[in-house]
N, C-alpha and C positions, 0 to 999 in steps of 0.2 A: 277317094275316101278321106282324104286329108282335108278338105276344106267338110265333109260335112260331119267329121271330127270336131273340126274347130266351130261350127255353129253350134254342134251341139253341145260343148262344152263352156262354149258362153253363155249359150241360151240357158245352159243348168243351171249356174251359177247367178243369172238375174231368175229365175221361177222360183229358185229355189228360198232366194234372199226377198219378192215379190210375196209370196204365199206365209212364210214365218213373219215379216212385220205386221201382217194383221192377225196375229195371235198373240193374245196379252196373255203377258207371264202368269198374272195372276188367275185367268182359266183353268181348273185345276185338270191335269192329262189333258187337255186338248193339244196342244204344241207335242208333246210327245206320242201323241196316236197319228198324226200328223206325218212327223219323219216318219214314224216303224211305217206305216204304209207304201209310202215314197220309195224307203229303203234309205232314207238320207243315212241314217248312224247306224247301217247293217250293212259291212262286206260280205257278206255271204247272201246276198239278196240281189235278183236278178237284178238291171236298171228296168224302167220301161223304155220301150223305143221310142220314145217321141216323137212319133209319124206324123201325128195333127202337126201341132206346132210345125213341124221340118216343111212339111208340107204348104204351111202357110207363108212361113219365111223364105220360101225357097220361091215359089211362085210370085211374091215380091220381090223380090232380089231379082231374079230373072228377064223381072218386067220393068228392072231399070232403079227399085229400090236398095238402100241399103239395107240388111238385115236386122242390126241394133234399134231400128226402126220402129218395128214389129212387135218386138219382143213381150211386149206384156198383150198384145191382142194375143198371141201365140200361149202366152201362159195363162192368160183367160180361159183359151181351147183347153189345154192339158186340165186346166184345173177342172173344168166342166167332163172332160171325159174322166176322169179318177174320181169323179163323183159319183157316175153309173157303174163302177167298177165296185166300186165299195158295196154299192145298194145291189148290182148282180148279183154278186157273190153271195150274200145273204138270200135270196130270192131262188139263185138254183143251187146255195148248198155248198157251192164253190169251197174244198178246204184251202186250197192255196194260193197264191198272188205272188208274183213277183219274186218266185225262188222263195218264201217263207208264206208261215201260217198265217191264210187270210185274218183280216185285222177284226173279224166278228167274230173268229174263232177263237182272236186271244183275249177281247175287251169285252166282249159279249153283244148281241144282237142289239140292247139297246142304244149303248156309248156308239156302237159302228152304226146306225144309223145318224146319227145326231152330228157322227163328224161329216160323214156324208151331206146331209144337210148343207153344213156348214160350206163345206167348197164348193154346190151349187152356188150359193152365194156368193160367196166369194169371187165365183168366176165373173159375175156380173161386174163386182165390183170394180175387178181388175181392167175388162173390158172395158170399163166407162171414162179412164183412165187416155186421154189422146195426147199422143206426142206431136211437139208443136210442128213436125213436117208436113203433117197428114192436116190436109183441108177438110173444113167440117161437112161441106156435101158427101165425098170420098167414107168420112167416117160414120155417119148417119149410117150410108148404104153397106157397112161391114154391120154396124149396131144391129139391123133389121136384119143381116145373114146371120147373125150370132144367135139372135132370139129365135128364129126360124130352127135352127138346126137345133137348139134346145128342147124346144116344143117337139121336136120331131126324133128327137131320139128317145124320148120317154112313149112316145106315141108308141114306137116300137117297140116298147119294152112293154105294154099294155098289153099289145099284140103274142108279145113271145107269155108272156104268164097265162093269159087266157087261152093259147094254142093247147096248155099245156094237157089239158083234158076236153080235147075237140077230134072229134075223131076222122070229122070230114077232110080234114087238112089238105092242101095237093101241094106240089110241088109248087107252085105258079103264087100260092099265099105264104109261101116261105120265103119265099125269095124278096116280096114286096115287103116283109115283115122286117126282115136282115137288112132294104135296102135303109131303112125306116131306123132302125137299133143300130146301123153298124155304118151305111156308107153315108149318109146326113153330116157325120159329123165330120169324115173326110173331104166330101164335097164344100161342106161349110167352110173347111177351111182354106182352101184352095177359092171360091169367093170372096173370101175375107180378103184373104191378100191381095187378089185383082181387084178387087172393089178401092183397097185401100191406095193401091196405085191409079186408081182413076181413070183404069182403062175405058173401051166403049163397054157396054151392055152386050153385045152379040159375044164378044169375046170372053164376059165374066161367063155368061150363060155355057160355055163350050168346056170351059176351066172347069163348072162344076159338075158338067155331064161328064167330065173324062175323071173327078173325083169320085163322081155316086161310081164309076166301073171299077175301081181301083178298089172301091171300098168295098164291092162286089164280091169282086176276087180275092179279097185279103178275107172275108170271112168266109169262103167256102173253101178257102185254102187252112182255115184255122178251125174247121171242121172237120175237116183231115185230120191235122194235126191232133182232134178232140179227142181221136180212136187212136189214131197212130204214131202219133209223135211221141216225143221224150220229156220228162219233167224238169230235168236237169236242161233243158233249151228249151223249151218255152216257158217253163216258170209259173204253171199251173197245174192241177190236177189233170189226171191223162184218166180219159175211159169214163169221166164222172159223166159226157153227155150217153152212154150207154146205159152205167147204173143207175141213172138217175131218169130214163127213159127220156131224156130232150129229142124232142124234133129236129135235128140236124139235119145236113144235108144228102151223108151217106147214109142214115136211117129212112129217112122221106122215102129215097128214092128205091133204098131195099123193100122198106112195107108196101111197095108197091110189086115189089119183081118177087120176089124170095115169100114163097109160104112159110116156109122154116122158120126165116127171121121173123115174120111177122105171130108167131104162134109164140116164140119164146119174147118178144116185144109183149104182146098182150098177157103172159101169166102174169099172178100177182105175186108178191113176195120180193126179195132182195135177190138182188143178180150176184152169185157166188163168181170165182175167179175160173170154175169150169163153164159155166154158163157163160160166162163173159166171151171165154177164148172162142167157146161154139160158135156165139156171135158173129164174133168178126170173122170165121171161117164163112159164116153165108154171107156176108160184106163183101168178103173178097170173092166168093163164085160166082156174083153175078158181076164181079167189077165195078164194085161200087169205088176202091179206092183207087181206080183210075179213071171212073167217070168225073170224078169229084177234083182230083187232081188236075184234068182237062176245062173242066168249065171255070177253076182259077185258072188259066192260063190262057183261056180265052178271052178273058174280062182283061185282063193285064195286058194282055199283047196287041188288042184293040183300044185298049187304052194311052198305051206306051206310042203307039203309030199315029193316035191323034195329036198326043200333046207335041211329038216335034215337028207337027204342023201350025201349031200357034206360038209356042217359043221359041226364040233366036236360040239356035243352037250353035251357034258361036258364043255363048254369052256361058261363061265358068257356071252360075248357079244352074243353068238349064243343062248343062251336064254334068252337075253331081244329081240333078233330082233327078233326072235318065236314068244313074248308075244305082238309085235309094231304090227305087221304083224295082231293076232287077236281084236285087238284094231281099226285098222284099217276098220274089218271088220263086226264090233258090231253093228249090226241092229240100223237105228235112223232112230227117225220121226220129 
């Protein structure tokens, strides 16, 4: 944990000082809807994990780079995923982020859109940005991961709004929809960084199929977490994919098994806090919260057995992103 302490406390420190110089003071609230999001000038506000970035930096490093390398493709990534954060949260209603009041909930729908905006942008910017190590073949072929995984996380996010009242839904378009919204951008970034090191092609190609699994697993694990986890540790609204009827993954699979849960899914009205608990009582009788729990651990652990077959596992970075990787996947309630 001490080295990926230390990346990530460097790497803060350049995203953080990367993302505030292209905000002119004279913007009025833009710089300050900026940090309250971030969290930058709120101790009481969760951090986010910086999984992309880590992930990007790590799988360079790894692969023979330095880390300080990287560093603004990496904060190009963070800043492109806290864009879809922003605009999520608006879209399904999200009150919270990050230990505090989602940033549309305190500046209103329009201004959080608008910042939004702005760090899709942004992120491009930052991306287009090459450090003189990196050869421009090497950086062309992150550039074209970067745009890829862009396109392709809004694709999914297409997918998730118009699921939202489709009734045919299966399990097998949810999955494809998550890999699309959630694992794209993990995978992306794990390309990026082999890309950037210049590895062969077979090899980028394996980096980002053992990212889309990671990314797999990390939202069917934070599906879990959606019904069952804690606010105060994951630092967002708990139970909102129930009241708000989302397609998750322990819901999918219940309206499929559970008539009960599927009768109280389809009334209409506001899910009260008895309704709620009823809920996840049929959640849990057919074992939806350990079917759910199993298929993030199957993505992870199939994941985790591939990459220490392409990374020197002699090499420090490829064993702290070993130990991120299980950290990631540590049962929480």
């Amino acid at each position: 944990m001490d080295l990926i302490s230390k990346i990530r406390t460097e790497f803060e420190s350049c995203f953080k000082a990367s993302v505030l110089q292209h905000i002119p003071e004279n913007i009025v609230g833009l710089k300050s809807m900026v940090e309250y999001h971030f969290g930058w000038n709120n101790p009481v506000s969760v951090p986010g994990k910086r999984l992309r970035p880590l992930f990007l930096i790590l799988t360079y490093s790894a692969l023979g780079g330095k880390p300080e390398e990287v560093f603004l493709p990496a904060a190009a990534m963070e800043t492109l995923h806290n864009f879809t954060l922003i605009h999520d949260d608006i879209q399904d209603k999200g009150l919270t982020r990050h230990g505090q009041t989602a940033l549309w909930c305190k500046v209103g729908m329009p201004l959080a859109i608008n910042v939004g905006d702005y760090l899709s942008n942004l992120s491009h910017r930052l991306m287009a940005t090459r450090h003189h190590s990196i050869q421009d073949k090497n950086w062309e072929m992150a550039i074209n991961a970067f745009q890829n995984a862009t396109l392709e996380v809004i694709q999914g996010q297409q997918l998730d709004i118009s699921y939202e009242n489709y009734n045919g839904l299966s399990v097998e378009d949810y999955l494809e929809m998550i890999r699309l919204k959630t694992s794209r951008l993990i995978a992306g970034s794990m390309r990026i960084g082999a890309s950037l090191k210049g590895v062969e092609v077979e090899v980028i190609d394996q980096l980002d199929n053992i990212g889309e699994k990671l990314g797999l697993g990390f939202q069917i694990q934070d599906d879990y977490l959606g019904v069952w986890g804690k606010t105060d540790k994951t630092g967002k609204s708990v139970s909102t994919d129930l009241t708000t009827r989302k397609k998750a993954y322990p819901a999918m699979i219940s309206l499929e098994k559970s008539p009960e849960f599927a009768k109280l899914w389809d009334k209409d009205g506001a899910i009260s806090e008895d309704k709620l608990a009823l809920m996840k009582r049929h959640l849990e009788e057919i074992g939806a919260d350990q079917q759910t729990q199993a298929l993030a651990r199957n993505y992870y652990e199939n994941a985790k057995s591939e990459l220490i077959k392409i990374l020197p596992t002699t090499n420090q970075y490829t064993n702290a992103f070993l130990e991120l990787i299980d950290l990631m996947f540590e049962p929480s309630r």
